[in-house]
C-alpha positions in Angstrom: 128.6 51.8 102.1 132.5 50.9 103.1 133.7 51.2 106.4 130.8 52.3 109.2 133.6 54.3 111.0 131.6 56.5 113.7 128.8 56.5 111.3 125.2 56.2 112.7 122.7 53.8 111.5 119.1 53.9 111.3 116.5 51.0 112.6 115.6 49.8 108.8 119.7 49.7 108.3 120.4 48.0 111.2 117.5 46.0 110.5 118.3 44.6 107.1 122.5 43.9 108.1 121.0 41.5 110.9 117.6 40.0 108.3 115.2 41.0 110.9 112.4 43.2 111.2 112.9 46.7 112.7 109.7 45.9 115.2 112.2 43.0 116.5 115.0 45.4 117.4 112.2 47.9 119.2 111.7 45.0 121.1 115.1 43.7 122.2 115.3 47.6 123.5 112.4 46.9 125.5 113.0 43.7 126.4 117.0 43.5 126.8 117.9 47.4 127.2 120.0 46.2 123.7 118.6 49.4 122.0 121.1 52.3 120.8 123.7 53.2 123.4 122.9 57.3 122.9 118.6 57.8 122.5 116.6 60.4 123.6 113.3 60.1 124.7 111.6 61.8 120.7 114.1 61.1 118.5 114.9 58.7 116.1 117.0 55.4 117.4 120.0 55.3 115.8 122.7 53.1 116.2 126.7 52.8 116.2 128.6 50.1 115.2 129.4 49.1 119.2 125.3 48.6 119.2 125.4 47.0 115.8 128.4 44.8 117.2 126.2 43.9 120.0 122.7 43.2 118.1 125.0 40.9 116.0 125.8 38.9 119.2 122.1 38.6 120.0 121.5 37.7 116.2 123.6 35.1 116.6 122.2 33.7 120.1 118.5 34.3 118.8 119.3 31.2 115.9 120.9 28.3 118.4 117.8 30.1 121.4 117.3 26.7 121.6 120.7 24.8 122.5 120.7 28.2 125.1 117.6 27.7 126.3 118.4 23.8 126.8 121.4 24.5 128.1 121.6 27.8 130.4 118.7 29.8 129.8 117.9 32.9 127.2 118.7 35.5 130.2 122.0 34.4 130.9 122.7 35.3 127.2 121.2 37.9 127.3 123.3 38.9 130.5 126.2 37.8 128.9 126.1 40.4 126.2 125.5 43.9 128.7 
């Protein structure tokens, strides 16, 4: 696939760079507001590589949740990456 460039990804694609399932990322949207920066209300999501940057961030929390949890909390991470 090379460079993403301003190339837009689907859920599944985003899904399988991060190795979750595209239900999780529905989620974070609804949960965190970490869903595509541009959706409309009937289309498909579809994500850039600023909201790919970001979902990696969360990725990344989401495996030490519980050193954050323990340590500060899973909503200041979460407010940490808005």
């Amino acid at each position: 696939m090379g460079s993403m460039g301003n190339e837009a990804l689907t859920v599944a694609a985003v899904a399988r760079r991060l190795g979750v399932a595209p239900a999780t990322l529905r989620t974070w949207d609804r949960r965190y507001g970490l869903g595509p920066s541009e959706h409309s209300s009937g289309e498909h999501r579809r994500y850039s590589e600023t909201d790919l940057a970001r979902l990696t961030l969360m990725r990344r929390s989401e495996e030490h949740t519980s050193e954050l949890q323990s340590r500060f909390g899973i909503s200041y991470a979460v407010f940490c990456l808005k």
